[in-house]
C-alpha atoms as an extended CHARMM CRD file, in Angstrom:
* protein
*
       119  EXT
         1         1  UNK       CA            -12.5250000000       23.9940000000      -19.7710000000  PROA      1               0.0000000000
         2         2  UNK       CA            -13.9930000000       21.1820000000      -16.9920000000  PROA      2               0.0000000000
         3         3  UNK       CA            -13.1190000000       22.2800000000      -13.8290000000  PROA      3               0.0000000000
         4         4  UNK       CA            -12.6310000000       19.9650000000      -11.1130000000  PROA      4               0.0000000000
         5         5  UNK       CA            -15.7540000000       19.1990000000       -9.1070000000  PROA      5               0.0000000000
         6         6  UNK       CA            -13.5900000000       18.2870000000       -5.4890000000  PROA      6               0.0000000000
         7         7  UNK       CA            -10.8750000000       20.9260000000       -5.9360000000  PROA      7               0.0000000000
         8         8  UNK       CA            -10.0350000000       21.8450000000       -2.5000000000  PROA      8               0.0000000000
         9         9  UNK       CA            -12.1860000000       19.2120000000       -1.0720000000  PROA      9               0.0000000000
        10        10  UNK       CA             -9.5700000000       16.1990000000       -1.0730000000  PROA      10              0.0000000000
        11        11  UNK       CA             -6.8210000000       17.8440000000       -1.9960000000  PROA      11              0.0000000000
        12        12  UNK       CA             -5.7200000000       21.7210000000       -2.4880000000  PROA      12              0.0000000000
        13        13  UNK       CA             -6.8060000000       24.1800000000       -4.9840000000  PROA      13              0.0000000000
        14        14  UNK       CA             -3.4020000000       25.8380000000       -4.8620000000  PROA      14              0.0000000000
        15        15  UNK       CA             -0.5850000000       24.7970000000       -6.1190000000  PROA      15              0.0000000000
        16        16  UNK       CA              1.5650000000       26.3550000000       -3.8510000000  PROA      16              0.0000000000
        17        17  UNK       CA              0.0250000000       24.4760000000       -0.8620000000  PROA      17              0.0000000000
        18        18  UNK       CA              0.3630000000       21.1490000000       -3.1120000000  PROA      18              0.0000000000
        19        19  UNK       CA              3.9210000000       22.1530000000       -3.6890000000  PROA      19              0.0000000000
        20        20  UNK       CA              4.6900000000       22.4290000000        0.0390000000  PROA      20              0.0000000000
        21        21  UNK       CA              2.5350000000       19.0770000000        1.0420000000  PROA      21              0.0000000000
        22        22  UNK       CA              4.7080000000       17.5770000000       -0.9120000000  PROA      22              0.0000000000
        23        23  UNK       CA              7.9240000000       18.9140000000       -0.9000000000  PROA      23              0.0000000000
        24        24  UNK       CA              9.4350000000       16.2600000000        2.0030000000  PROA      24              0.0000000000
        25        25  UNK       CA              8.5450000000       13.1500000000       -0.7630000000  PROA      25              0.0000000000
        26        26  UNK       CA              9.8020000000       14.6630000000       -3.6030000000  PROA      26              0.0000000000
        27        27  UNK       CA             13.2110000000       15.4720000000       -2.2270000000  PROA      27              0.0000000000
        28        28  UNK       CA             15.8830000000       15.4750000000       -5.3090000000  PROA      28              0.0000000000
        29        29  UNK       CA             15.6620000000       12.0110000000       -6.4660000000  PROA      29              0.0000000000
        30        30  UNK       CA             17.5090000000       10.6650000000       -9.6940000000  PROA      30              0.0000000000
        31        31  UNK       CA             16.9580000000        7.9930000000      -12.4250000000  PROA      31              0.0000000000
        32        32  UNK       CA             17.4480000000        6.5920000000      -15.4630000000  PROA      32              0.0000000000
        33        33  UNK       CA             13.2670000000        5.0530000000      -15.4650000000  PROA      33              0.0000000000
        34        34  UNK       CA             11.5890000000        5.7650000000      -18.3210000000  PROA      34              0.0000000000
        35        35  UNK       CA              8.4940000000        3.4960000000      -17.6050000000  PROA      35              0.0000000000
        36        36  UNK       CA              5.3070000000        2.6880000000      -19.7640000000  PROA      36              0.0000000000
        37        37  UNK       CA              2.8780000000        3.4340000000      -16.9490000000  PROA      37              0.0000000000
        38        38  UNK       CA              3.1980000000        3.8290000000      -13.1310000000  PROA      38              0.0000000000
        39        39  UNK       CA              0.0090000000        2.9030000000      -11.4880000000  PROA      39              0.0000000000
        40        40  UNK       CA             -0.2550000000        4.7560000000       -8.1610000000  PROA      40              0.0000000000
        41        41  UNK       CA             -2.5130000000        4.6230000000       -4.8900000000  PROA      41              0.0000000000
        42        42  UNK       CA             -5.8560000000        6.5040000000       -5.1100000000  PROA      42              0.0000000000
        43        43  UNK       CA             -6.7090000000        7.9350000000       -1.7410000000  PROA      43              0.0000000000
        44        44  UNK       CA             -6.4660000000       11.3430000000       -0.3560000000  PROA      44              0.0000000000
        45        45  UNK       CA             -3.1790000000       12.9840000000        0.0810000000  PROA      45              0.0000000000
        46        46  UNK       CA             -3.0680000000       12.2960000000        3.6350000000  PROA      46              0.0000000000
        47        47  UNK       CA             -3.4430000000        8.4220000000        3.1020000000  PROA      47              0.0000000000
        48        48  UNK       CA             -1.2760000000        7.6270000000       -0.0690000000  PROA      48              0.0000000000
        49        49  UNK       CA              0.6050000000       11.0600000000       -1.1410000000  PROA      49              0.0000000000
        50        50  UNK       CA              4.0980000000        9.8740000000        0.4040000000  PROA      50              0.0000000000
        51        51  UNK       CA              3.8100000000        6.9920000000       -2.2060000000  PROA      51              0.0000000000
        52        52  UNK       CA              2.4920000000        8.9550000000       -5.1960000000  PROA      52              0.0000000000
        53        53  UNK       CA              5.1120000000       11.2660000000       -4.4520000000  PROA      53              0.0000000000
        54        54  UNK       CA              7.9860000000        8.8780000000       -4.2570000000  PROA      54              0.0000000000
        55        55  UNK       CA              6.9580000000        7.1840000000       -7.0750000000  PROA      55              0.0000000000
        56        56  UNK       CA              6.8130000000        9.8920000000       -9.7530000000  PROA      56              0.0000000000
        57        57  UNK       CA              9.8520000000       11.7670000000       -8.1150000000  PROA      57              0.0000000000
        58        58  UNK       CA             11.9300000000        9.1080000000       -9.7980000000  PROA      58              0.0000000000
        59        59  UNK       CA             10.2910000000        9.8560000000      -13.3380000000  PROA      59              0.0000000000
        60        60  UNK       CA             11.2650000000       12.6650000000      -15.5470000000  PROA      60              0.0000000000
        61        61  UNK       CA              7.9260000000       13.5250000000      -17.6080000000  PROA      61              0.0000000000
        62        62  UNK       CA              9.6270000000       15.3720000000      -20.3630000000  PROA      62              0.0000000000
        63        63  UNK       CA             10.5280000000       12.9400000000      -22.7570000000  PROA      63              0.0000000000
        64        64  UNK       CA              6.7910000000       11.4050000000      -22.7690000000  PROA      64              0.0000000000
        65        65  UNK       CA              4.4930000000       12.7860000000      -25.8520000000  PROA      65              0.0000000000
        66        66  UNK       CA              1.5940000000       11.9860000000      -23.6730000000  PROA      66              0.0000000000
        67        67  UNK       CA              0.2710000000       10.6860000000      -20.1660000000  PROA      67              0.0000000000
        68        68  UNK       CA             -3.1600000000        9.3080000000      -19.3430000000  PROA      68              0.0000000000
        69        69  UNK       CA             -4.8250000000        9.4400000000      -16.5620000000  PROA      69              0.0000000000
        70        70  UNK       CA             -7.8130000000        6.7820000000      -15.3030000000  PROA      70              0.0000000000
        71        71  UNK       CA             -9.3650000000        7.5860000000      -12.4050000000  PROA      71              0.0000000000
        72        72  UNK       CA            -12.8080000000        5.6000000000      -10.9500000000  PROA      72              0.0000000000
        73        73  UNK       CA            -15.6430000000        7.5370000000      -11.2380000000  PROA      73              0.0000000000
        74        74  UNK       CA            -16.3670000000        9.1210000000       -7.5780000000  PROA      74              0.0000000000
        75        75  UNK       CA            -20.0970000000       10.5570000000       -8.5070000000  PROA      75              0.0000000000
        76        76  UNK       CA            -21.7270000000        8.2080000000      -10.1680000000  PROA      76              0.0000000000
        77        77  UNK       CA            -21.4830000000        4.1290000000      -11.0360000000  PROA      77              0.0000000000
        78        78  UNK       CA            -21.0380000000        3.6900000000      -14.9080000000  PROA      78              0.0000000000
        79        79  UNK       CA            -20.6680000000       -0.4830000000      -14.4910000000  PROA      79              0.0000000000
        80        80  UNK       CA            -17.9120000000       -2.0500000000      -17.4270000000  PROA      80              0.0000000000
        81        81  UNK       CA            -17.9110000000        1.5480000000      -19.6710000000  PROA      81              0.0000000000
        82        82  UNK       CA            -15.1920000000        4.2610000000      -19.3050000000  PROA      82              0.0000000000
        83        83  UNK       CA            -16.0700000000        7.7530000000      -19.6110000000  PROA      83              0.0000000000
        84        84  UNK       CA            -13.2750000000        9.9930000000      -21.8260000000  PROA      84              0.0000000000
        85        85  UNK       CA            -13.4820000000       13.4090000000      -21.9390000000  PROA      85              0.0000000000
        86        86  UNK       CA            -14.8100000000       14.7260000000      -25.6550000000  PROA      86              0.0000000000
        87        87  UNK       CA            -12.8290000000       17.5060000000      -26.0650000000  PROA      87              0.0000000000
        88        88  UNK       CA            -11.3330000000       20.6250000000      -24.4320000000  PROA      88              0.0000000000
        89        89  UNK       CA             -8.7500000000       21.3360000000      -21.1490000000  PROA      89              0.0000000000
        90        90  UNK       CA             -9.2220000000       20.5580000000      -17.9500000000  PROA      90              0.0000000000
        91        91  UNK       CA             -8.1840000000       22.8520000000      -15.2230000000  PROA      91              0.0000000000
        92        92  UNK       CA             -5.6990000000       22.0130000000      -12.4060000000  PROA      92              0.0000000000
        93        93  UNK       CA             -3.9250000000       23.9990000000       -9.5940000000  PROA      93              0.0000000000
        94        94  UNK       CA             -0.9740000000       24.1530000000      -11.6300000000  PROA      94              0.0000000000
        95        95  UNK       CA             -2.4600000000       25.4660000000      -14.6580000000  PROA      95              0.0000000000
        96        96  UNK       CA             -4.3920000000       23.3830000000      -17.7520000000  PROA      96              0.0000000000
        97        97  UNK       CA             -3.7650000000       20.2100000000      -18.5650000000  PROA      97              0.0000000000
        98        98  UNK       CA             -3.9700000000       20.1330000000      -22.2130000000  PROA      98              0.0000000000
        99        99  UNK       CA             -5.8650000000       17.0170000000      -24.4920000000  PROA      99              0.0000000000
       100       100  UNK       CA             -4.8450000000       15.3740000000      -27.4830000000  PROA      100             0.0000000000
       101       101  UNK       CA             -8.2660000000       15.3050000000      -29.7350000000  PROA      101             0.0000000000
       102       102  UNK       CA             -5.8110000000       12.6460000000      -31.6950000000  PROA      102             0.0000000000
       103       103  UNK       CA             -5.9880000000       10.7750000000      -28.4010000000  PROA      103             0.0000000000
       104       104  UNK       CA             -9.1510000000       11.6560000000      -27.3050000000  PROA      104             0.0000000000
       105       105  UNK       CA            -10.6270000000       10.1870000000      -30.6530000000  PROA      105             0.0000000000
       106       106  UNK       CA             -9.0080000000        7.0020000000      -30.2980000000  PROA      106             0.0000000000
       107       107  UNK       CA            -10.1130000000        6.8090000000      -26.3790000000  PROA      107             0.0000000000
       108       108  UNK       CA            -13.7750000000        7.7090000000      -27.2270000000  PROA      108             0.0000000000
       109       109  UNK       CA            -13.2850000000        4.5910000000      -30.2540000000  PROA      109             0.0000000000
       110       110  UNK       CA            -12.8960000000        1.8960000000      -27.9120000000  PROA      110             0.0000000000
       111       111  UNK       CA            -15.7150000000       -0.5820000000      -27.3820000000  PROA      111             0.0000000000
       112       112  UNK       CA            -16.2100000000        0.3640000000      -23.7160000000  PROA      112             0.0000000000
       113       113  UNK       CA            -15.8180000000        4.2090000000      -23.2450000000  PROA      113             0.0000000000
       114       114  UNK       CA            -18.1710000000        6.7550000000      -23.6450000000  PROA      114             0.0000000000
       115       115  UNK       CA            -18.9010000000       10.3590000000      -22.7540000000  PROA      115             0.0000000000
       116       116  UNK       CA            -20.8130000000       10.5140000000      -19.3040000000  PROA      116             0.0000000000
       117       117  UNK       CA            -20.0480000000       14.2340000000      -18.1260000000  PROA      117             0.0000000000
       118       118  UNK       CA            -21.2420000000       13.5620000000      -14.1680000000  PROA      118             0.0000000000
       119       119  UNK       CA            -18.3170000000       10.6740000000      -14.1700000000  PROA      119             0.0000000000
């Protein structure tokens, strides 16, 4: 399982103090959304949370088979290639977050991504 190199760093390792951070954005909100991708700020909680928050309040994540996540690389500049994760979970204050190798092998078949584990 990768663990998260800035856990607790940036953001909190529990999920209870996530939970409470964030309780005030994600105040009972209700939708009918089902969008193809929400592209949200990148910053520290302090800086962009509110807007994170609101944004994915308004989205029920049960009906979707599967969510990506792309993130820039914070440790290390890897130019015009992706990295993808090969294989295996990756842990999170609320518990794994489980990987497709279905997915993963289409990810990793791309003409730009790679495998660079210190991305």
């Amino acid at each position: 399982m990768r663990i998260p190199s800035i856990a607790g760093t940036w953001y909190p390792s529990n999920a209870s103090q996530i939970e409470r951070l964030f309780f005030p954005w994600t105040e009972a909100h209700s939708s009918d959304m089902r969008p193809s991708a929400i592209i949200l700020p990148h910053a520290g909680y302090a800086y962009s949370g509110d807007i994170a928050a609101e944004a994915c309040s308004h989205v029920d994540p049960s009906p979707y088979r599967h969510i990506i996540i792309l993130a820039p690389s914070h440790r290390l500049a890897i130019g015009a290639q992706a990295s993808a994760e090969p294989s295996g979970d990756v842990a999170t204050p609320f518990g794994p977050a489980h990987f497709s190798e279905t997915l993963q092998k289409k990810l990793l078949a791309l003409p730009h991504a790679v495998h660079i584990p210190q991305a």
